[in-house]
Every structure is written in C-alpha cells, then in structure tokens.
N, CA, C and O of each residue as an XYZ file, in Angstrom:
400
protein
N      51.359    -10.548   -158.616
C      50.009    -11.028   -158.721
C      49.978    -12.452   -158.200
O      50.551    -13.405   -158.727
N      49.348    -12.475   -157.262
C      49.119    -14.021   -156.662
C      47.942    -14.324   -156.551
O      47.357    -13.250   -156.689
N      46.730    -15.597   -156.286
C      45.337    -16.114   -155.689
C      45.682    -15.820   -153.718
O      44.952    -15.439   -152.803
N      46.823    -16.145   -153.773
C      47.191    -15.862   -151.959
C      47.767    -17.402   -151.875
O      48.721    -17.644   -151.136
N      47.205    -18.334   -152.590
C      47.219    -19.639   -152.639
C      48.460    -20.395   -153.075
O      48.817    -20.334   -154.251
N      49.188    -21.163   -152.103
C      50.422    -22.033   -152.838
C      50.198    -22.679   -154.096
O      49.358    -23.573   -154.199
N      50.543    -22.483   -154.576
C      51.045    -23.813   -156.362
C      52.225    -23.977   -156.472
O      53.047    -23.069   -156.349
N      52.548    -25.396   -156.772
C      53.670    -25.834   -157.239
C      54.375    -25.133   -157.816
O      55.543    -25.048   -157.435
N      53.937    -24.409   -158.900
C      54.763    -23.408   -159.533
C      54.311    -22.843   -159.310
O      53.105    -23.053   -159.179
N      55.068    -21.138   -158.970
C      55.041    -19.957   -157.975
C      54.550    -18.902   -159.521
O      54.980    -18.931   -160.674
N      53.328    -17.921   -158.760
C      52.770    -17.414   -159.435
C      53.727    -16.240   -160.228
O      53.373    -15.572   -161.200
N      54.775    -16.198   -159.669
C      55.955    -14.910   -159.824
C      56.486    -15.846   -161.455
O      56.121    -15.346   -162.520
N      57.225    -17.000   -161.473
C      57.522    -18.063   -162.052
C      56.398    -17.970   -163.466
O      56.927    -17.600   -164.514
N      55.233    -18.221   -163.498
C      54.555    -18.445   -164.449
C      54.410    -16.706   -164.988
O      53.985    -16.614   -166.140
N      54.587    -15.919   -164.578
C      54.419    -14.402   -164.870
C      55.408    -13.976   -165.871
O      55.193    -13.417   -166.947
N      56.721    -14.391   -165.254
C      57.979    -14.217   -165.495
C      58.363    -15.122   -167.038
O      59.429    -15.120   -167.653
N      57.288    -15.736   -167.309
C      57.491    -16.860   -168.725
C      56.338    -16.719   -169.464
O      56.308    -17.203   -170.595
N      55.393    -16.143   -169.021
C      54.008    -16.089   -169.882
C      54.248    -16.092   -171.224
O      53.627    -16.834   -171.985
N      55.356    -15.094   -171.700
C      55.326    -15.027   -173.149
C      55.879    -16.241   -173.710
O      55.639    -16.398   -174.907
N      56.561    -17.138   -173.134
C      57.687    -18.360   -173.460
C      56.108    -19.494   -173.980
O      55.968    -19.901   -175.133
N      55.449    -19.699   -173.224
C      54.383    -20.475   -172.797
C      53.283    -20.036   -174.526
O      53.018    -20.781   -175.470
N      52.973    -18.817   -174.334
C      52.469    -17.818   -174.980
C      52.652    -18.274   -176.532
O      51.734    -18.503   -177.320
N      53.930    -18.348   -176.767
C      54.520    -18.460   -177.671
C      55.118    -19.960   -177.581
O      56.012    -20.012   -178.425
N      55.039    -20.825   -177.119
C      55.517    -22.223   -177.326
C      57.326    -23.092   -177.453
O      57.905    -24.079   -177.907
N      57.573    -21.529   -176.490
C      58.715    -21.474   -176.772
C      59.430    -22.277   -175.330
O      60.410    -21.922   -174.675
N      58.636    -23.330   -175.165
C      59.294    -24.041   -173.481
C      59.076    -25.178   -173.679
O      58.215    -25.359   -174.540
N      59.576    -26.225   -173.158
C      59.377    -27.728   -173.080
C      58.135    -28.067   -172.552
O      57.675    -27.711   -171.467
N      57.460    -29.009   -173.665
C      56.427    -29.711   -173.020
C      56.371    -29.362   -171.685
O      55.935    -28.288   -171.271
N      56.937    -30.522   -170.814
C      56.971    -30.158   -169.589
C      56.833    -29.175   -168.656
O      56.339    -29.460   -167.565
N      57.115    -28.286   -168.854
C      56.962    -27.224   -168.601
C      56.073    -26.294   -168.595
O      55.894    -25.428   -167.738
N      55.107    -26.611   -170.264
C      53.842    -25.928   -170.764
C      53.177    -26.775   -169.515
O      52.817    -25.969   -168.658
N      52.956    -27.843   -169.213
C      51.754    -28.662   -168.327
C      51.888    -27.827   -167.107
O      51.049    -27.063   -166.629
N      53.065    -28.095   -166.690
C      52.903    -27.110   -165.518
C      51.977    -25.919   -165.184
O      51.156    -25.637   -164.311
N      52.503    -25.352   -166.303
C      51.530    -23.768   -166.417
C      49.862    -23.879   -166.443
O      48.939    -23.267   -165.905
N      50.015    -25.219   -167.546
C      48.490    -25.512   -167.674
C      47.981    -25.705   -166.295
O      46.961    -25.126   -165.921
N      48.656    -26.499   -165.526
C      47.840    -26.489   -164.078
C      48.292    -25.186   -163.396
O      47.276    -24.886   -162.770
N      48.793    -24.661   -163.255
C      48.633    -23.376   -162.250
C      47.240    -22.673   -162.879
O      46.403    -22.104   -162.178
N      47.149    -22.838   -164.475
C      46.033    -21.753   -164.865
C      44.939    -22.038   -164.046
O      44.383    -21.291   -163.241
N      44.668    -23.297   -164.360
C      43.775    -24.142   -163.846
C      43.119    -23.643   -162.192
O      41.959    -23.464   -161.823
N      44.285    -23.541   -161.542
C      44.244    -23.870   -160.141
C      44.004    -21.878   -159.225
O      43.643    -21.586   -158.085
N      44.535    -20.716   -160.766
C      45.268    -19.378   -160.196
C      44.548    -18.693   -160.681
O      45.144    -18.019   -161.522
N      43.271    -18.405   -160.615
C      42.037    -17.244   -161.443
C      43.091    -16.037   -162.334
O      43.303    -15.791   -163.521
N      43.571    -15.493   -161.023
C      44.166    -13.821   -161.513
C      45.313    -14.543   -162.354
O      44.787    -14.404   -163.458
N      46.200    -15.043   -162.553
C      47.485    -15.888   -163.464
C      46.686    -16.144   -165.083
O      47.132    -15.859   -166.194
N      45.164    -16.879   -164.657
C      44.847    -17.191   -165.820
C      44.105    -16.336   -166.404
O      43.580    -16.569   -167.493
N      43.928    -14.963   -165.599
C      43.217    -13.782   -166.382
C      44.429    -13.199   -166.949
O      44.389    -12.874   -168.135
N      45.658    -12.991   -166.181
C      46.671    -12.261   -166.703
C      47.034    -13.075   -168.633
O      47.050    -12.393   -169.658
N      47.230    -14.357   -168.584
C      46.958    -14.916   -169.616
C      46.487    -14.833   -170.593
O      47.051    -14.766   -171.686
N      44.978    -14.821   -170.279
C      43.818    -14.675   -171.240
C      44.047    -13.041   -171.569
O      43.409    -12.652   -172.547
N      44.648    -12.305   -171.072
C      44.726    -10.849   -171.433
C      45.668    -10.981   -172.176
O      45.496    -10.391   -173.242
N      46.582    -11.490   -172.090
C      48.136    -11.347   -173.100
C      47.854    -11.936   -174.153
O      48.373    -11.678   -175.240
N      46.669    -13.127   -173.874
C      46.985    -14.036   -175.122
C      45.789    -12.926   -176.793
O      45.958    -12.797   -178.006
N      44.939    -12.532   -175.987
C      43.982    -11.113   -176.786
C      45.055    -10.792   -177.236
O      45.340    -11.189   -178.366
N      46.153     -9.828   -176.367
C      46.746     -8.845   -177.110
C      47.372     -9.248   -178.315
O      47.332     -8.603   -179.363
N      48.147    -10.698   -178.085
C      48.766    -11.247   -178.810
C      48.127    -11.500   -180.634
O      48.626    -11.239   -181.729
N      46.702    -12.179   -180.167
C      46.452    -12.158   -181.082
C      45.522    -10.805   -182.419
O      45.143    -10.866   -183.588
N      45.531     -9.659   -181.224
C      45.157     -8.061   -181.903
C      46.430     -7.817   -182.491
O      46.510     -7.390   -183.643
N      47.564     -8.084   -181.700
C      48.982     -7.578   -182.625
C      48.990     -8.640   -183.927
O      49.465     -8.253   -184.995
N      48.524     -9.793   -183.811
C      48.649    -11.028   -184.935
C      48.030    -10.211   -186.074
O      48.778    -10.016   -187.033
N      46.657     -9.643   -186.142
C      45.223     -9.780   -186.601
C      45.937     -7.949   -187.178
O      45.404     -7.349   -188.111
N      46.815     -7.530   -186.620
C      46.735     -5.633   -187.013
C      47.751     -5.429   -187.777
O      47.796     -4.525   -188.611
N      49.060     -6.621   -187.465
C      49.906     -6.538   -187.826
C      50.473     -7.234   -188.697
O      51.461     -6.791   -189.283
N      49.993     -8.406   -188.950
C      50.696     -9.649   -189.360
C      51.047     -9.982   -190.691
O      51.356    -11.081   -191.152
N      50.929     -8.574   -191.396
C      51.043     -8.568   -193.178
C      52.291     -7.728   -193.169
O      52.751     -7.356   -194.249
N      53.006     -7.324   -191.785
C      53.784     -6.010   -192.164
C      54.982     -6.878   -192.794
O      55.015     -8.025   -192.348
N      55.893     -6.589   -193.665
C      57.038     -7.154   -194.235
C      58.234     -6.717   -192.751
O      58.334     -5.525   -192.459
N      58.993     -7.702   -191.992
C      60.355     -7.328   -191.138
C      61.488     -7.069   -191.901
O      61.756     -7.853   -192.811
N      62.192     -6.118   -191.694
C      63.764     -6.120   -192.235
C      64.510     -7.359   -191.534
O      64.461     -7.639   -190.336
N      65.332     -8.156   -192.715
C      66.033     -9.129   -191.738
C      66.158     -9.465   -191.001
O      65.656    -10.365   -190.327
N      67.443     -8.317   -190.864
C      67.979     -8.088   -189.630
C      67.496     -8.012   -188.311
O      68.070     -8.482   -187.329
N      66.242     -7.303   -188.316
C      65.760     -6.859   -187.347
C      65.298     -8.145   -185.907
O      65.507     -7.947   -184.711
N      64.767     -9.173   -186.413
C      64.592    -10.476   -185.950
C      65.837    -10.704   -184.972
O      65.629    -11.008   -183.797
N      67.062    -10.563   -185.445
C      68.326    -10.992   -184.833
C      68.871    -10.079   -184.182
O      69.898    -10.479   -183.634
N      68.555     -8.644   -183.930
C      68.736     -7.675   -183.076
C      67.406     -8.202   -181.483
O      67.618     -8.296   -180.274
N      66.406     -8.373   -182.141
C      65.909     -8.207   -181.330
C      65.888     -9.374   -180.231
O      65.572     -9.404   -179.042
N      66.420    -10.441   -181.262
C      67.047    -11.742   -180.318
C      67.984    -11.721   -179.540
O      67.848    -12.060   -178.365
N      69.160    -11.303   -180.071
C      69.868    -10.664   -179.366
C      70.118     -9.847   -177.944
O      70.941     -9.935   -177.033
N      68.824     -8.896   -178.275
C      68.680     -8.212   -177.022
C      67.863     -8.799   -176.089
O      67.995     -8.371   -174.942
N      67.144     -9.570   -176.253
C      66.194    -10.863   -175.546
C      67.139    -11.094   -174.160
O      67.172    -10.850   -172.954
N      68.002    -11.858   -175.436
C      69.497    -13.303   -175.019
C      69.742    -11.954   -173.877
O      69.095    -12.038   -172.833
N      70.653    -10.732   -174.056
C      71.130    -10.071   -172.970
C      70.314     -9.916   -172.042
O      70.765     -9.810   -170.901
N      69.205     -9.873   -172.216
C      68.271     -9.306   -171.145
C      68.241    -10.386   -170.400
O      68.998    -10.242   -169.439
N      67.649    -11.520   -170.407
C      67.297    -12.991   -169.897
C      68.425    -13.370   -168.611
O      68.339    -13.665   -167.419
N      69.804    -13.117   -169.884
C      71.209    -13.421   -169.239
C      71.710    -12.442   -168.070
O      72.711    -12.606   -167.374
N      70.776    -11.372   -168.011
C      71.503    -10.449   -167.219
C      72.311     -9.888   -167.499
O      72.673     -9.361   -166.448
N      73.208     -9.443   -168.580
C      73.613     -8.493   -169.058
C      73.090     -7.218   -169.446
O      72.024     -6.880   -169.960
N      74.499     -6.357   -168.928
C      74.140     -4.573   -169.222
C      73.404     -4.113   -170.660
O      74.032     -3.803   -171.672
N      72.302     -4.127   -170.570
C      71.932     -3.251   -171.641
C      72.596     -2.516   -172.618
O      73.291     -1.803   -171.894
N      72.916     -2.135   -173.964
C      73.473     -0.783   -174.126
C      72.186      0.403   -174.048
O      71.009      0.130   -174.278
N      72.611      1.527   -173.736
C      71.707      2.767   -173.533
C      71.241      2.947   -175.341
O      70.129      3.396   -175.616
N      71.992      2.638   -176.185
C      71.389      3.287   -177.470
C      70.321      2.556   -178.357
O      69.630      1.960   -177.531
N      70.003      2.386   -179.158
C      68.639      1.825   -180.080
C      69.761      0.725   -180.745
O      70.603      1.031   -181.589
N      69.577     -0.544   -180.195
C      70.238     -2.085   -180.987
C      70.218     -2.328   -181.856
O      70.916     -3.100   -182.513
N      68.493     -1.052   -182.342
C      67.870     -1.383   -183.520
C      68.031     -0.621   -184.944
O      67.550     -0.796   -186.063
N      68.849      0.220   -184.424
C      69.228      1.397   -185.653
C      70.655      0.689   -186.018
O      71.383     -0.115   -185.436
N      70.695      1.327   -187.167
C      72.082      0.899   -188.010
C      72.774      2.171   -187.734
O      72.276      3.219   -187.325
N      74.256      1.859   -188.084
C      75.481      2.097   -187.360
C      74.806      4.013   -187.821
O      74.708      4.905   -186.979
N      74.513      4.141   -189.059
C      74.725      5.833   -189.666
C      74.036      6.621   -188.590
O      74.494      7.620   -188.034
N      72.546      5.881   -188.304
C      71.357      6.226   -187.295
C      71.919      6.913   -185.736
O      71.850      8.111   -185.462
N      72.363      6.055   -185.014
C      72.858      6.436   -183.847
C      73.958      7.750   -183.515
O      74.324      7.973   -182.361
C-alpha cells in the first residue's frame, strides 16, 4: 500500500510496525516519524485508523477476559521468533506439553 508518493519513511516501513506504534511500543522518535508519514500518506493513515477501530472493538469485547499466565510469555516468545526470523515450530506454542 503506497500514496505513489516518496516519504521519508517508506510506506512498506510504517506498515510493517503499525502495531509497535499502535501499541506504543517504539521510541519516541520513531512514533514522530510515523506521525508525519500519517500526515503526509492518506491510504497509511486509513490503514491506521482501521487497525486502531479494531484495536479498540477487541479492547471494548474483550477486555474483562481473565489471561492464563503463561500465555502472555508464549505469545512473546513467538513474537521474539517471528521478528528475529526464526523457524517457526509447526505445532500450537500455545498448548501445554499433554495437549499436543
């Protein structure tokens, strides 16, 4: 998804982090950036404004459910591999050992 239009930061770049941004999970620096591409990238800042809805329908549908622990640190986990480029495993990260 691009405007067709150069920005400093590449529309692939701000796509590829939306949720980081989304979630506040990037350096200052970094958030500004984005803030100006929104600014500057119609379709970037619709893609946005769509995630940021969903985000907050999953907040608003979900947000009383109790998490198992664990589950937080599996799913970090599999984040960390993914990000890093590491092989996936094929089975559920998320089931305990009896499950699989």
């Amino acid at each position: 998804m691009s405007c067709g239009e150069p920005h400093e930061t590449d529309c692939s770049e701000v796509l590829a982090h939306l949720y980081e941004f989304l979630d506040r999970e990037m350096p200052d620096a970094d958030c500004t950036k984005f803030e100006v591409h929104f600014e500057e990238c119609s379709p970037c800042l619709e893609k946005y404004g769509l995630e940021q809805a969903v985000k907050k329908l999953v907040k608003r549908c979900c947000g009383q459910d109790d998490v198992p622990t664990d589950l937080r640190s599996k799913v970090m986990g599999r984040l960390e591999m993914i990000r890093s480029g590491q092989a996936v495993p094929e089975h559920d990260v998320t089931a305990s050992p009896q499950e699989s």
